[in-house]
Structures are given as structure tokens and as C-alpha cells.
N, C-alpha and C positions, 0 to 999 in steps of 0.2 A: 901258040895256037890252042894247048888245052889248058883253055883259063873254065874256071866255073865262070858262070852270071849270076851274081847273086844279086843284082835288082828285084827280081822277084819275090826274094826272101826277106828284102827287106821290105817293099810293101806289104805282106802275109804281116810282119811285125809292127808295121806302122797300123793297120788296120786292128789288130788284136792292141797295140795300147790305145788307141782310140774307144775302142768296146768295154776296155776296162775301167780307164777313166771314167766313162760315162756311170756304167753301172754300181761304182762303189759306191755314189753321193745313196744309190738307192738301197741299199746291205740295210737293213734292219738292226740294232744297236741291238743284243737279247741283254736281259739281265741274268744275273746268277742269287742266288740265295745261299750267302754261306751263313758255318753255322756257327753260333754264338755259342762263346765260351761261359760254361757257368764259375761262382765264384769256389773259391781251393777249401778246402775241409782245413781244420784246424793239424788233420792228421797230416794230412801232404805237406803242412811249413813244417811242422815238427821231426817228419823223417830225414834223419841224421843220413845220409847215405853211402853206402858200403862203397870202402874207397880201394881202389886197385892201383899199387904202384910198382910201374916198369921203371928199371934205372937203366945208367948208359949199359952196364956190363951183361942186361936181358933178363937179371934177377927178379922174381913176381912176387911181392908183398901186401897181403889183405891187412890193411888197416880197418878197424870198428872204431867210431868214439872220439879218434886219436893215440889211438895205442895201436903197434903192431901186432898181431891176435897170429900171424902166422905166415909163413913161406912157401912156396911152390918151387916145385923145379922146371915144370913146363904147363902148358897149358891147360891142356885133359886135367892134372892135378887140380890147378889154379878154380878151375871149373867145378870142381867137384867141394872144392872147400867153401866156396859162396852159394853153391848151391844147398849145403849142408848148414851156412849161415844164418840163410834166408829161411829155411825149413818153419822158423815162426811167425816169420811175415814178407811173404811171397810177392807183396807191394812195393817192398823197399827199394831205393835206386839204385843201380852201382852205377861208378863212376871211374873208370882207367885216367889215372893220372901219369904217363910215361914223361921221360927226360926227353929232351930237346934233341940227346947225343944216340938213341936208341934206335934200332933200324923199323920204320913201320910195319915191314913184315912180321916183327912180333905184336904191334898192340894188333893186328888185323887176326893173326892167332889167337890170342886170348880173346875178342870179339866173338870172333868165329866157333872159339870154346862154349865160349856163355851162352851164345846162341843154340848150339845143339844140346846145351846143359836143361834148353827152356825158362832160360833167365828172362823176364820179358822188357825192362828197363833200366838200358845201359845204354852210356853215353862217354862222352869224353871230357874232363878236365882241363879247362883253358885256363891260362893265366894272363891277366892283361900286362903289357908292358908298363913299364912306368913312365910318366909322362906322356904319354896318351890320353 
């Protein structure tokens, strides 16, 4: 004997998709205006980009060039040594290139580093698989 009635509720539902169907043919379509990309300076192909490698064992090594230029023990370090890299050109990219076997919570530390270092472009190193 205590049942709800929801007959009610569902005409309240059938009358609201009714109103809605109606009214979406009339929604006005807005446009957006995005923004066009200009073409890249000769500099941006050319910068070589500061390369940061995490291995499986948490080790942080700033490669330049292709050569390893230096080691870190943790991240605040790690931070400080790109920071003092880039001192000539504060445009340059870096790039954390970590091992597959390494726990994210350290590239998200060394991110985290460069960020409060005021590093302002850094990204992450993918590598495609093969055959893909």
C-alpha cells in the first residue's frame, strides 16, 4: 500500500522532452573565430632542445647536443642545472624523456621542479612504436 505514483512524473518528463525537442531545431548555431597560427621563425626549427632523461633506476641526466653535459640527484637539483643552461636562451625547449620502467611520480617531480624553476617550455618525449 506505500507505492509511490509516478505517473505524474513521468508526464512532467514526457512534456519537458516534448519542449525540448521542439526548441533545439531553433538554438542558433554561434560561430567561433579561432586563431590562426603564424608561420615558425628559422629559430624555433633550429632550437636543439634541452633534453631531460629519467631511467628505470630514478637517475636524472641533462643531455645538450647529444652529449651528457650533467647528472642530478633529485629534482630541485635537476631544476637548477637547466635553469642555469638556458641562462642564454630562455626560449629553448626542454623535453623529459623518462624509461617506460620508471614510476611517474618522478617525471611529475621534475615537471613540478622546472615549473617553480620558471622554465616556461617543457614537454614530454614520446617515442612511436614500431610498426605503427
Amino acid at each position: 500500500m506505500n507505492q509511490i505514483n509516478v505517473v505524474p512524473y513521468i508526464d512532467v518528463m514526457l512534456v519537458l522532452l516534448v519542449i525540448f525537442m521542439v526548441t533545439a531545431p531553433m538554438m542558433q548555431q554561434g560561430t567561433i573565430a579561432l586563431p590562426t597560427v603564424g608561420a615558425t621563425t628559422d629559430r624555433e626549427v633550429r632550437a636543439q632542445p634541452l633534453r631531460v632523461e629519467i631511467d628505470a633506476n630514478g637517475a636524472m641526466k641533462l643531455i645538450d647536443s647529444g652529449n651528457i653535459s650533467e647528472s642530478a640527484a633529485d629534482a630541485p637539483a635537476l631544476a637548477e642545472l637547466v635553469k642555469a643552461r638556458l641562462a642564454s636562451d630562455p626560449e629553448r625547449p626542454v623535453v623529459i624523456a623518462a624509461d617506460k620502467g620508471v614510476k611517474y611520480e618522478l617525471v611529475m617531480n621534475a615537471m613540478d621542479a622546472l615549473k617553480r624553476a620558471q622554465i616556461a617550455r617543457v614537454g614530454l618525449l614520446v617515442e612511436q612504436r614500431s610498426g605503427t
